[in-house]
PDB file of N, CA, C and O in Angstrom:
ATOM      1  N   UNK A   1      94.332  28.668  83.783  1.00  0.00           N
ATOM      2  CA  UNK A   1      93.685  29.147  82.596  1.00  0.00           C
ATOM      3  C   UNK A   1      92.913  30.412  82.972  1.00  0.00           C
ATOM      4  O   UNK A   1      92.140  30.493  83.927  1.00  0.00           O
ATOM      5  N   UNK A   2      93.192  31.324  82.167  1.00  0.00           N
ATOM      6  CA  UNK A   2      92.461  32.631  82.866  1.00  0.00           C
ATOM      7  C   UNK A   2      90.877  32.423  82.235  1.00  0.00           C
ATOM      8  O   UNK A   2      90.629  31.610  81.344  1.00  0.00           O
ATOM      9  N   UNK A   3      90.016  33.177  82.771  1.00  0.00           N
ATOM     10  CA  UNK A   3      88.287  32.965  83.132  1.00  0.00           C
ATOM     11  C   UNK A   3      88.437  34.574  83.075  1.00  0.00           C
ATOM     12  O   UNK A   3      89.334  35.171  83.671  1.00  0.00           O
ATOM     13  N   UNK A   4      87.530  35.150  82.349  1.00  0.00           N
ATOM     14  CA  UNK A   4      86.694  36.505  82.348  1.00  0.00           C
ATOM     15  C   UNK A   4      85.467  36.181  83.004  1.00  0.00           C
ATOM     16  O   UNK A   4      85.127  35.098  82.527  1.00  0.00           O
ATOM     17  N   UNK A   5      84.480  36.616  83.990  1.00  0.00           N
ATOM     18  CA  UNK A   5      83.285  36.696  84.180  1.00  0.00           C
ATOM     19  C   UNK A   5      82.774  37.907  84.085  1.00  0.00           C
ATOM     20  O   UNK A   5      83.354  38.794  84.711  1.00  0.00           O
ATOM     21  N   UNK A   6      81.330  38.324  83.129  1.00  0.00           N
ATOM     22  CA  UNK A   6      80.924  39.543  83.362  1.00  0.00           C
ATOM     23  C   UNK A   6      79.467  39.284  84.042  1.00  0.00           C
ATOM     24  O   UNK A   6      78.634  38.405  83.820  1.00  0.00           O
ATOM     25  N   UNK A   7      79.471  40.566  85.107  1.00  0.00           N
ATOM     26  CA  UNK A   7      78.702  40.825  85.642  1.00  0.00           C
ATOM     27  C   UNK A   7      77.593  41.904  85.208  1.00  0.00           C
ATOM     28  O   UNK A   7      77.811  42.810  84.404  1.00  0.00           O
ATOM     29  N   UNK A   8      76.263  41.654  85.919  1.00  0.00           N
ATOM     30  CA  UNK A   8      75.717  43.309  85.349  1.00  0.00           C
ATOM     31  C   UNK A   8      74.436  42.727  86.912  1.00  0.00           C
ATOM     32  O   UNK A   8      73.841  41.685  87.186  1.00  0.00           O
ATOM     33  N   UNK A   9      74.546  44.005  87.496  1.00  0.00           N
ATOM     34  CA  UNK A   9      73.608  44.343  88.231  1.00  0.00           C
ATOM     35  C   UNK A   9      73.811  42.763  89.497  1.00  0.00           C
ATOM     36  O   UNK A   9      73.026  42.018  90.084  1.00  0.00           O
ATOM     37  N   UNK A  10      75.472  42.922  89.390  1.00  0.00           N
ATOM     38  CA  UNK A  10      75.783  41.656  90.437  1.00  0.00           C
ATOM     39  C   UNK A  10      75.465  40.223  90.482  1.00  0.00           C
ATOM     40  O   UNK A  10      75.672  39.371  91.345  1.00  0.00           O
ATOM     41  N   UNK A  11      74.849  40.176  89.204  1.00  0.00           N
ATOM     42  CA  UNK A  11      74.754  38.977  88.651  1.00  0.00           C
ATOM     43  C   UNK A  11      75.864  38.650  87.776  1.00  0.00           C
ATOM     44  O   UNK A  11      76.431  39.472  87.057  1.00  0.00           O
ATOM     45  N   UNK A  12      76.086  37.703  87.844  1.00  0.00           N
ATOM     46  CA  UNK A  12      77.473  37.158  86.546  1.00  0.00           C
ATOM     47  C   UNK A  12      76.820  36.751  85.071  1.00  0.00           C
ATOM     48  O   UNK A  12      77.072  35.579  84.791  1.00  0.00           O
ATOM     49  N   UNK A  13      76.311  37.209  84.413  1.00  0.00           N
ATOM     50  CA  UNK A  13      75.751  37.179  82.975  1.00  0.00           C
ATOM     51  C   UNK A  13      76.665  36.407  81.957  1.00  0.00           C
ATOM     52  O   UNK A  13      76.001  35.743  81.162  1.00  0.00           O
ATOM     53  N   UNK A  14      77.890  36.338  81.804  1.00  0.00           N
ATOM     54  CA  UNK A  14      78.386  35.517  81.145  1.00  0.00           C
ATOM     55  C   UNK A  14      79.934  35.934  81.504  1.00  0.00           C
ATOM     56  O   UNK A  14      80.382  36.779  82.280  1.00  0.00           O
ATOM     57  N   UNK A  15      80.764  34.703  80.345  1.00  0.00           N
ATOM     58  CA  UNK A  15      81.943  34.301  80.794  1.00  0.00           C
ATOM     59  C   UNK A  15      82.710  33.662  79.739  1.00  0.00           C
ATOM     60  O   UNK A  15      82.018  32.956  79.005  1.00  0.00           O
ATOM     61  N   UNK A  16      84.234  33.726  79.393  1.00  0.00           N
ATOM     62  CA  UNK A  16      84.648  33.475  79.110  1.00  0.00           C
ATOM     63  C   UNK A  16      86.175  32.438  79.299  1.00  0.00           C
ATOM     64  O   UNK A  16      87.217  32.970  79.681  1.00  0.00           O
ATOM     65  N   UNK A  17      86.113  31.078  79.006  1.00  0.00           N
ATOM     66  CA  UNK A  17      87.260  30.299  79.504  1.00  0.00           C
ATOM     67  C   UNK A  17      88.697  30.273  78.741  1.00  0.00           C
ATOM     68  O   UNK A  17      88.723  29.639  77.686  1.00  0.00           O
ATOM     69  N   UNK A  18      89.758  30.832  79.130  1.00  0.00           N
ATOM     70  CA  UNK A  18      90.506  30.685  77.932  1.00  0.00           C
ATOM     71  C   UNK A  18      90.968  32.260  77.826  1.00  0.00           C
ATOM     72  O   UNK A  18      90.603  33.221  78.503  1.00  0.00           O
ATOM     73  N   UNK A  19      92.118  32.162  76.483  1.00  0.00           N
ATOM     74  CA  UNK A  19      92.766  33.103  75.862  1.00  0.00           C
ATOM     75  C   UNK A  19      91.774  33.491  74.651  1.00  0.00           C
ATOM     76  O   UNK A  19      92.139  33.123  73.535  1.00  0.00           O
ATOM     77  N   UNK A  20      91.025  33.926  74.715  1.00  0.00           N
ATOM     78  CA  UNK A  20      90.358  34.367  73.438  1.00  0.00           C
ATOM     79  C   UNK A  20      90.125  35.731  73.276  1.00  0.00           C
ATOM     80  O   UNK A  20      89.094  36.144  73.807  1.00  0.00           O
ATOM     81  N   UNK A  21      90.822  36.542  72.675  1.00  0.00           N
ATOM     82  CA  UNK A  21      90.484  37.908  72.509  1.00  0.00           C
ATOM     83  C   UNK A  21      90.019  38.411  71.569  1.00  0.00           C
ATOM     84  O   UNK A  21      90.142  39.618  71.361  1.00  0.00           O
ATOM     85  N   UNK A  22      89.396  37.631  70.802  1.00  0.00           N
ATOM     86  CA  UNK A  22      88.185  38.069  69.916  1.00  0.00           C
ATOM     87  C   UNK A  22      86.659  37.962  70.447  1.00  0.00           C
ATOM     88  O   UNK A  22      85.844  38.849  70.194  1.00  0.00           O
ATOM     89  N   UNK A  23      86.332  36.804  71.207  1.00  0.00           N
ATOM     90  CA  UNK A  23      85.786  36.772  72.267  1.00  0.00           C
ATOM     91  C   UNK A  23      85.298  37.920  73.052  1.00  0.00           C
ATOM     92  O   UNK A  23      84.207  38.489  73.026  1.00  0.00           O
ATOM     93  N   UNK A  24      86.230  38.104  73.674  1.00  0.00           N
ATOM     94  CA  UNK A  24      86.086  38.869  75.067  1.00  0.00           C
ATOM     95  C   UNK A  24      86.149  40.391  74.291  1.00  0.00           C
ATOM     96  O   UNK A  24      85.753  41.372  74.919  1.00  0.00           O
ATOM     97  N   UNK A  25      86.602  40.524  73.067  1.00  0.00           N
ATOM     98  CA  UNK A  25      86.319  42.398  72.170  1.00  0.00           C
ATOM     99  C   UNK A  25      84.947  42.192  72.068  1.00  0.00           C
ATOM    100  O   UNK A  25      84.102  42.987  72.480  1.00  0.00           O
ATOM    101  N   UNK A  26      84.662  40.850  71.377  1.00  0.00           N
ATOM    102  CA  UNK A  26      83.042  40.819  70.553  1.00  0.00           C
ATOM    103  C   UNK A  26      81.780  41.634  71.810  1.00  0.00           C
ATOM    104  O   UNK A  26      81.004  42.588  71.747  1.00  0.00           O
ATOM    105  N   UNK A  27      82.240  40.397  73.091  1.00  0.00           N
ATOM    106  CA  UNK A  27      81.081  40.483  74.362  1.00  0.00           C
ATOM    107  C   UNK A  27      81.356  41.868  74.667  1.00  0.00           C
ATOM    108  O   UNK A  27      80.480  42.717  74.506  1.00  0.00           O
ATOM    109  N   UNK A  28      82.645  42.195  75.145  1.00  0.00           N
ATOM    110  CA  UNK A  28      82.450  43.558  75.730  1.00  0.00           C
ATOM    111  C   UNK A  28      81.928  44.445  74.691  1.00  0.00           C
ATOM    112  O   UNK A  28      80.843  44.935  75.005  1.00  0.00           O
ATOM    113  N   UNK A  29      82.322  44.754  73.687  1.00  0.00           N
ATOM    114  CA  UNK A  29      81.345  45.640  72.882  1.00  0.00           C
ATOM    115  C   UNK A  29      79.785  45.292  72.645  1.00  0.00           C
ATOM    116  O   UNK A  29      78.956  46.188  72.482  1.00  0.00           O
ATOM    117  N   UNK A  30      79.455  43.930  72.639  1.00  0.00           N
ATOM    118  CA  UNK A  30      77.861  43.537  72.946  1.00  0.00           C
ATOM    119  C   UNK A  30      77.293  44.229  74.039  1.00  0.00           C
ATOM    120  O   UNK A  30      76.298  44.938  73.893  1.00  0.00           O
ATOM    121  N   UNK A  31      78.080  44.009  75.549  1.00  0.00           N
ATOM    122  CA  UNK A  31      77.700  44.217  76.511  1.00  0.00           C
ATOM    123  C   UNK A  31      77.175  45.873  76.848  1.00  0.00           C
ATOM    124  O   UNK A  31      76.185  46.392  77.365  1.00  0.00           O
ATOM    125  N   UNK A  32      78.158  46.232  76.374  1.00  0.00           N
ATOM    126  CA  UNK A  32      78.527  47.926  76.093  1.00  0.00           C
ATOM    127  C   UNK A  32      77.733  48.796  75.510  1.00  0.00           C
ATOM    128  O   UNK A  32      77.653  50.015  75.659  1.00  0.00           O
ATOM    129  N   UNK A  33      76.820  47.654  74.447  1.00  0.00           N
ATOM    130  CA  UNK A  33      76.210  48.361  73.196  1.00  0.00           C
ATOM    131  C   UNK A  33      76.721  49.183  72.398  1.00  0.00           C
ATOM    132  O   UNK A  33      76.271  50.288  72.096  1.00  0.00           O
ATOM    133  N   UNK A  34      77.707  48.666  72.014  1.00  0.00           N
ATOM    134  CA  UNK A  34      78.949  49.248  71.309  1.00  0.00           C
ATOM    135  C   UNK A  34      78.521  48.366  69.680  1.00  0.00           C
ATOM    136  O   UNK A  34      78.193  47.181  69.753  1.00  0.00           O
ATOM    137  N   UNK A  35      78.557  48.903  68.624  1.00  0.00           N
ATOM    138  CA  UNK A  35      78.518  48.291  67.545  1.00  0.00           C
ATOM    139  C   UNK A  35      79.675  47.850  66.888  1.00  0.00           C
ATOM    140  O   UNK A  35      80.597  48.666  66.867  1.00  0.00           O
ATOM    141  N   UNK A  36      79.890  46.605  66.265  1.00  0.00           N
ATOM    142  CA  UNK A  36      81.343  45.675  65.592  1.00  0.00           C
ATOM    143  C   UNK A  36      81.610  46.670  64.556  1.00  0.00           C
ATOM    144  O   UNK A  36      80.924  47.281  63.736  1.00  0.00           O
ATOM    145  N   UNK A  37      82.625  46.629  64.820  1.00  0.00           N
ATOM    146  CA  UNK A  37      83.501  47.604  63.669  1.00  0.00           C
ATOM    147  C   UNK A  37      83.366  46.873  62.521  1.00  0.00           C
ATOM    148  O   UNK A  37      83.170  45.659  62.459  1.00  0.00           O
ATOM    149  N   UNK A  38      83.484  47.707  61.539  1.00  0.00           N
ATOM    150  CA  UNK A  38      83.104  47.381  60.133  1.00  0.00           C
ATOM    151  C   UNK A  38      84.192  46.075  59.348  1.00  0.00           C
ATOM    152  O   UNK A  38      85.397  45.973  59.578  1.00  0.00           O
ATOM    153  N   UNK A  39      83.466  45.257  58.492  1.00  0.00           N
ATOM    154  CA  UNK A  39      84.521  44.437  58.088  1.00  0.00           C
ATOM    155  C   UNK A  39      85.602  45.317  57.066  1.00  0.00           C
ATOM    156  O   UNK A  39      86.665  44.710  56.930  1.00  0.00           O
ATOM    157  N   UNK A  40      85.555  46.289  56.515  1.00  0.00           N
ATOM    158  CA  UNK A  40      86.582  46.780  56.068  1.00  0.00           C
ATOM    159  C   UNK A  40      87.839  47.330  56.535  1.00  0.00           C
ATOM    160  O   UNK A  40      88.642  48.062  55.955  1.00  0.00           O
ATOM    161  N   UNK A  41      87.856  46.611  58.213  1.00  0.00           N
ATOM    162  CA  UNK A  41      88.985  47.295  59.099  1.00  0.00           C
ATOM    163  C   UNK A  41      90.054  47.124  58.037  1.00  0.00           C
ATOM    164  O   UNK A  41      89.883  46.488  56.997  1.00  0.00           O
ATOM    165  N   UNK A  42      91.521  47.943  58.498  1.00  0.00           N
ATOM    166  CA  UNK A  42      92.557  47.832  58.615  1.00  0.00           C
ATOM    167  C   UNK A  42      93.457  46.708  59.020  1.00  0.00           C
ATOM    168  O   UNK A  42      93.744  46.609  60.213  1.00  0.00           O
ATOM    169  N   UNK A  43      93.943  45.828  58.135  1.00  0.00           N
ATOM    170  CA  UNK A  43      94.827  44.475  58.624  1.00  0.00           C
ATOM    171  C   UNK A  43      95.548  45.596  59.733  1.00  0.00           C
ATOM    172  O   UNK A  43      95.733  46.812  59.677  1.00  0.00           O
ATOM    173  N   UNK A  44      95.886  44.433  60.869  1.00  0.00           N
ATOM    174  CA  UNK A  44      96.988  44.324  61.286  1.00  0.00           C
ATOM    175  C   UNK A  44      98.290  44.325  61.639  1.00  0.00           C
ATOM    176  O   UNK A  44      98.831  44.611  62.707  1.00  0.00           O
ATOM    177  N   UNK A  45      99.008  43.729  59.905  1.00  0.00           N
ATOM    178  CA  UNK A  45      99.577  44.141  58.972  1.00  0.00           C
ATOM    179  C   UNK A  45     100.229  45.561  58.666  1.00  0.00           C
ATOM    180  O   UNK A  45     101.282  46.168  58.860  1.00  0.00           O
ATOM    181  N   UNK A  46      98.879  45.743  58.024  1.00  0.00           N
ATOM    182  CA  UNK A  46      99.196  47.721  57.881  1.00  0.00           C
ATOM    183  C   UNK A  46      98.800  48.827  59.238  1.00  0.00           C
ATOM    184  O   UNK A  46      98.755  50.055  59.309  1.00  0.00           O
ATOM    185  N   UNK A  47      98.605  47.968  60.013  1.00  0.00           N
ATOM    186  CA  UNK A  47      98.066  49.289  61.460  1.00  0.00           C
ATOM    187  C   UNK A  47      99.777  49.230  61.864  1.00  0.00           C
ATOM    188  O   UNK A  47     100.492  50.212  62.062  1.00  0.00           O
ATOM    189  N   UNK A  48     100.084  48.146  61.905  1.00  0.00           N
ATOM    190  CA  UNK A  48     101.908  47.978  62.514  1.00  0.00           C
ATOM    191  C   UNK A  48     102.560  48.937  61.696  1.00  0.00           C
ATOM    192  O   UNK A  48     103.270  49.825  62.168  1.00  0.00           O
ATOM    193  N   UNK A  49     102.220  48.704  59.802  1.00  0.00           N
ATOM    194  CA  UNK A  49     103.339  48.975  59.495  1.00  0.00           C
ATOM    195  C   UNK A  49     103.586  50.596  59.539  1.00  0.00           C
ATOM    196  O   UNK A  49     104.631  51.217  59.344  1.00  0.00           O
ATOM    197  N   UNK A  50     102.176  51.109  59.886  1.00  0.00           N
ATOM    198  CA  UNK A  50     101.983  52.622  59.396  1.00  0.00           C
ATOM    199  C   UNK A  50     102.615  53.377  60.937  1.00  0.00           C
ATOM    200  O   UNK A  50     103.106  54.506  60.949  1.00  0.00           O
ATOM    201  N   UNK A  51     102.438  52.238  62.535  1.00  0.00           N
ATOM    202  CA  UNK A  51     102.462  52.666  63.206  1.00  0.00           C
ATOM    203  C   UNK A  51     104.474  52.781  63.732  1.00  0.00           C
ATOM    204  O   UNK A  51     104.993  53.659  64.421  1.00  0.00           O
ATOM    205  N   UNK A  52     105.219  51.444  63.025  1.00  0.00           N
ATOM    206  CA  UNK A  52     106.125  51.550  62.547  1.00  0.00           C
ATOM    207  C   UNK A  52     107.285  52.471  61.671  1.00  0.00           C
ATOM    208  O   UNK A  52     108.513  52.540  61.740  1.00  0.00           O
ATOM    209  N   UNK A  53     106.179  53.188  60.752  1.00  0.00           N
ATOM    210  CA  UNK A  53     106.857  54.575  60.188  1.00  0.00           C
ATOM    211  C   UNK A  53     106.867  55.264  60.493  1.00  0.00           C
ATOM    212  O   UNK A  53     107.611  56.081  59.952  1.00  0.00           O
ATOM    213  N   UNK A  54     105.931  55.768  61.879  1.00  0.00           N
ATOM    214  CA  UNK A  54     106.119  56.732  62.091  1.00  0.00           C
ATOM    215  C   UNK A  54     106.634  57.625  62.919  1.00  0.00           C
ATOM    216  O   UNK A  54     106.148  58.689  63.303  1.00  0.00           O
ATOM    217  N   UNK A  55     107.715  57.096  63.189  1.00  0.00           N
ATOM    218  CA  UNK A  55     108.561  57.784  64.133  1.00  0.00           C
ATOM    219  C   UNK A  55     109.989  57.229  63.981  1.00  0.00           C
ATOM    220  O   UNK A  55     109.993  56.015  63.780  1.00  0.00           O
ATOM    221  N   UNK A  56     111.153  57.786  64.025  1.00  0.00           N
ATOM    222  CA  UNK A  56     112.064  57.045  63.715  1.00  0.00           C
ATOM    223  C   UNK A  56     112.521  55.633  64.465  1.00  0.00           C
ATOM    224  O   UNK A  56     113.250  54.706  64.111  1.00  0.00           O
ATOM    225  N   UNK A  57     111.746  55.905  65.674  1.00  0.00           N
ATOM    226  CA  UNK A  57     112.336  54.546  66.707  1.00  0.00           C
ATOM    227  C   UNK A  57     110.555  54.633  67.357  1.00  0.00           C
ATOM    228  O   UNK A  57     109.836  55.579  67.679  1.00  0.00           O
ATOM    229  N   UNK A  58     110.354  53.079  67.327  1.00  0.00           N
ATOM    230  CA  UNK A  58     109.057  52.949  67.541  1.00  0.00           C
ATOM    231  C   UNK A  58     109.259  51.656  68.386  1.00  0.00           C
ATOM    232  O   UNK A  58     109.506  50.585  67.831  1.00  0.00           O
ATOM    233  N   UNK A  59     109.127  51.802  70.035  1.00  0.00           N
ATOM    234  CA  UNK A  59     108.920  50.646  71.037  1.00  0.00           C
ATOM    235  C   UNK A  59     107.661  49.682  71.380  1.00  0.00           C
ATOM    236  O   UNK A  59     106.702  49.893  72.121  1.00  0.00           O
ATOM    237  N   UNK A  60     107.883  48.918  70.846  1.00  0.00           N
ATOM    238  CA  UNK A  60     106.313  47.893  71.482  1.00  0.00           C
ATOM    239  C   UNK A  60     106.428  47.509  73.196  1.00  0.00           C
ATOM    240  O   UNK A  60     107.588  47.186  73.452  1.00  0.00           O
ATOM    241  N   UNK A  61     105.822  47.480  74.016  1.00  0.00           N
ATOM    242  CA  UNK A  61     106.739  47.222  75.061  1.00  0.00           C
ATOM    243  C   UNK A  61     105.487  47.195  76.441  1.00  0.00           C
ATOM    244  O   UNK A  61     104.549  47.988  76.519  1.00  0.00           O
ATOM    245  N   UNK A  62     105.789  46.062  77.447  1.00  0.00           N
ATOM    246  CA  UNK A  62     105.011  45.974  78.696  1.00  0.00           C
ATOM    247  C   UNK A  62     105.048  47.049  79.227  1.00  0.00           C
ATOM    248  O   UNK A  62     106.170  47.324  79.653  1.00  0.00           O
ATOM    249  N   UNK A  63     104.360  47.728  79.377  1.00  0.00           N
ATOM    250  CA  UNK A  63     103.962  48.931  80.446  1.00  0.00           C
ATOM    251  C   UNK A  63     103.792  50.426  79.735  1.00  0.00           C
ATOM    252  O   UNK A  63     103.147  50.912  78.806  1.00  0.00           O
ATOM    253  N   UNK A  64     104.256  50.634  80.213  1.00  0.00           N
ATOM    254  CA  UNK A  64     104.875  52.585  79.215  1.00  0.00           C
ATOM    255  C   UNK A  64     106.300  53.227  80.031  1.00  0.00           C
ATOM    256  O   UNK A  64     106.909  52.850  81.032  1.00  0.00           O
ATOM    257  N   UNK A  65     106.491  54.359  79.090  1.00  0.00           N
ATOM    258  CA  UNK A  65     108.058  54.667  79.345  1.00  0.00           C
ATOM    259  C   UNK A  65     108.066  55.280  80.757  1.00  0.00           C
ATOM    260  O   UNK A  65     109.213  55.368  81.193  1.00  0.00           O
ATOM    261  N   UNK A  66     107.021  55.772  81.678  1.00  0.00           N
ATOM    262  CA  UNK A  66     107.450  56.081  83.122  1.00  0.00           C
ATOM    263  C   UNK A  66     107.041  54.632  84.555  1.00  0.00           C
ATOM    264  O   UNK A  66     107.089  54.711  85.783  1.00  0.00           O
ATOM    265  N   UNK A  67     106.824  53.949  84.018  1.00  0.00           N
ATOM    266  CA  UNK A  67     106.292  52.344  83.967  1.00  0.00           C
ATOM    267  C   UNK A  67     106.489  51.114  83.629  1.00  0.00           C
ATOM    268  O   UNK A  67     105.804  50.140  83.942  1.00  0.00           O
ATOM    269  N   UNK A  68     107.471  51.152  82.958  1.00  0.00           N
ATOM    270  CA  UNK A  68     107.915  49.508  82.585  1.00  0.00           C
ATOM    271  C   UNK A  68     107.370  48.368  83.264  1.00  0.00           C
ATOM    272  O   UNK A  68     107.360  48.287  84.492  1.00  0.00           O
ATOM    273  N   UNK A  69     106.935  47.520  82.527  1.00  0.00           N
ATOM    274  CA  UNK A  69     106.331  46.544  83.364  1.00  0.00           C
ATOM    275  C   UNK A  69     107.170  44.734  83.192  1.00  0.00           C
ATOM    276  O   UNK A  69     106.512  43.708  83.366  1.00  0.00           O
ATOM    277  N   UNK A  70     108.472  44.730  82.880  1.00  0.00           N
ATOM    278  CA  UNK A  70     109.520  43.555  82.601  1.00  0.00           C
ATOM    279  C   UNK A  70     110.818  44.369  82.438  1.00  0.00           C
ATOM    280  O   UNK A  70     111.023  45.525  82.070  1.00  0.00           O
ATOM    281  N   UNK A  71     111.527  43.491  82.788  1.00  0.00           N
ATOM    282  CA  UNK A  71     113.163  44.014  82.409  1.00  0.00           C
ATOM    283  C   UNK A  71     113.407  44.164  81.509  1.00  0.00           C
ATOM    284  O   UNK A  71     114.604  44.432  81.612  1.00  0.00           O
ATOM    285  N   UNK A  72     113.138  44.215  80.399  1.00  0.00           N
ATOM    286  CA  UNK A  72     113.458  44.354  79.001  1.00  0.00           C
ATOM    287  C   UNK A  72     112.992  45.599  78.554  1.00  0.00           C
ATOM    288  O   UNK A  72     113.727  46.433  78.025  1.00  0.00           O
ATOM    289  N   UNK A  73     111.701  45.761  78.764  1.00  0.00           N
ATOM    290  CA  UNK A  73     111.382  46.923  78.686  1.00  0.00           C
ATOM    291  C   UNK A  73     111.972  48.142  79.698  1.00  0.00           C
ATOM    292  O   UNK A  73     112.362  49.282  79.447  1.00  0.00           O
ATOM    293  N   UNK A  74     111.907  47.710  80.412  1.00  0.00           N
ATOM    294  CA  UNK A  74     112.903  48.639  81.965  1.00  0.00           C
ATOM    295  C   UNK A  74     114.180  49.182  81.028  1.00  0.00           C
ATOM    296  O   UNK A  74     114.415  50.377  80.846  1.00  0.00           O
ATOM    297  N   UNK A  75     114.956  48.086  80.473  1.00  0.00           N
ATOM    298  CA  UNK A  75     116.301  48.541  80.100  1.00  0.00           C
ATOM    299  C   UNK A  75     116.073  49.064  78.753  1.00  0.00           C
ATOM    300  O   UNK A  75     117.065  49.738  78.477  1.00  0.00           O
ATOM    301  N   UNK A  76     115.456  49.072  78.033  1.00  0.00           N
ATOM    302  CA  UNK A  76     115.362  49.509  76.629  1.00  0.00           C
ATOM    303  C   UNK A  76     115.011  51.369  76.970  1.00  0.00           C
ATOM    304  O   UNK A  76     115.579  52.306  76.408  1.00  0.00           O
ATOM    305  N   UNK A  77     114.008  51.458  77.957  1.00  0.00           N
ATOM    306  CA  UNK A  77     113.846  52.401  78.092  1.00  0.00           C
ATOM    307  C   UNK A  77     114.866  53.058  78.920  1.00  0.00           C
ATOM    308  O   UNK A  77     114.584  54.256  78.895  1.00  0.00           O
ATOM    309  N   UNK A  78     115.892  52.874  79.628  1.00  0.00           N
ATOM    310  CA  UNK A  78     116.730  53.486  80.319  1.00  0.00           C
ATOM    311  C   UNK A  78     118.234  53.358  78.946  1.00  0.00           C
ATOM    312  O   UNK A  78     119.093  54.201  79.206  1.00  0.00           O
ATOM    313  N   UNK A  79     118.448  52.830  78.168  1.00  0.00           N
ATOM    314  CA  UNK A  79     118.920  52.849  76.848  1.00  0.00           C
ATOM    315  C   UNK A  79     118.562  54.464  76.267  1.00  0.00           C
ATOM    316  O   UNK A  79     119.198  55.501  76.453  1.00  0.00           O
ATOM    317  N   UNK A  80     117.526  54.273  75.639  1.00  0.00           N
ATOM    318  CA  UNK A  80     116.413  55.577  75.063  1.00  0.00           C
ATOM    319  C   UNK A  80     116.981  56.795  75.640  1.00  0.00           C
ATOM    320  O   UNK A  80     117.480  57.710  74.985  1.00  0.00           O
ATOM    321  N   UNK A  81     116.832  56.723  77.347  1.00  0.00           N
ATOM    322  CA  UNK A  81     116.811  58.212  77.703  1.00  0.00           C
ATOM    323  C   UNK A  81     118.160  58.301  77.897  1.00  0.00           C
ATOM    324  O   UNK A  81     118.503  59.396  78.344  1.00  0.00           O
ATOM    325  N   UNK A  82     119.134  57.432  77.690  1.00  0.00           N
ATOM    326  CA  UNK A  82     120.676  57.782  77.825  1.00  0.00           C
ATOM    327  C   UNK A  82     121.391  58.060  76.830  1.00  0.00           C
ATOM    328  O   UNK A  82     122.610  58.213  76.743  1.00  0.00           O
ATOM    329  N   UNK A  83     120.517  58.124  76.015  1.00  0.00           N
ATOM    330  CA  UNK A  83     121.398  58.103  74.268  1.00  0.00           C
ATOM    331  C   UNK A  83     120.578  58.871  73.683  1.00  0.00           C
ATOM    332  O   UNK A  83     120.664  58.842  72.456  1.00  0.00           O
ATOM    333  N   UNK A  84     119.430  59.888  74.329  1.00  0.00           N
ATOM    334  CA  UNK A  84     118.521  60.766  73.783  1.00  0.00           C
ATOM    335  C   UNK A  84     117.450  60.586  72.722  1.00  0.00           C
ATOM    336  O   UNK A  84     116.744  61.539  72.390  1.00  0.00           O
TER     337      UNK A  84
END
C-alpha cells in the first residue's frame, strides 16, 4: 500500500495511507500555502473533452514522447513517428 510522509524541517509532520489523491492535492497545497481552487472548477469531463479537440490525435500515455514509460506507450509512439 503506498504511504506519502511529509516532512518539514526533518520532522515527518504528516502522512498519508493509501491511494488518495484528493488527499495528498488538498495537504500539499495546505502545506505549500497554496490556496484550494475554487469550487467552480472545470469537470473533468470538459478539461478531457476540450483537451481531446484539440489536436487531431491526442495521446494520454505513461511517460512522454522522448520517454515512454510501458510498452504501449513505447509502441504507439514509434507508430506516430512512422506514419508522421
Amino acid at each position: 500500500m503506498p504511504t506519502v510522509i511529509f516532512f518539514q524541517n526533518s520532522k515527518a509532520i504528516d502522512r498519508i495511507d493509501g491511494v488518495d489523491i484528493a488527499a495528498l492535492t488538498t495537504k500539499c497545497k495546505n502545506l505549500a500555502g497554496a490556496k484550494s481552487e475554487p469550487a467552480t472548477k472545470e469537470s473533468l469531463e470538459d478539461r478531457l473533452k476540450a483537451l481531446i479537440n484539440k489536436s487531431k490525435v491526442m495521446i494520454f500515455m505513461k511517460g512522454d514522447r522522448d520517454l515512454p514509460k510501458c510498452g504501449f506507450s513505447k509502441q504507439i509512439i514509434q507508430i506516430i513517428n512512422n506514419t508522421g
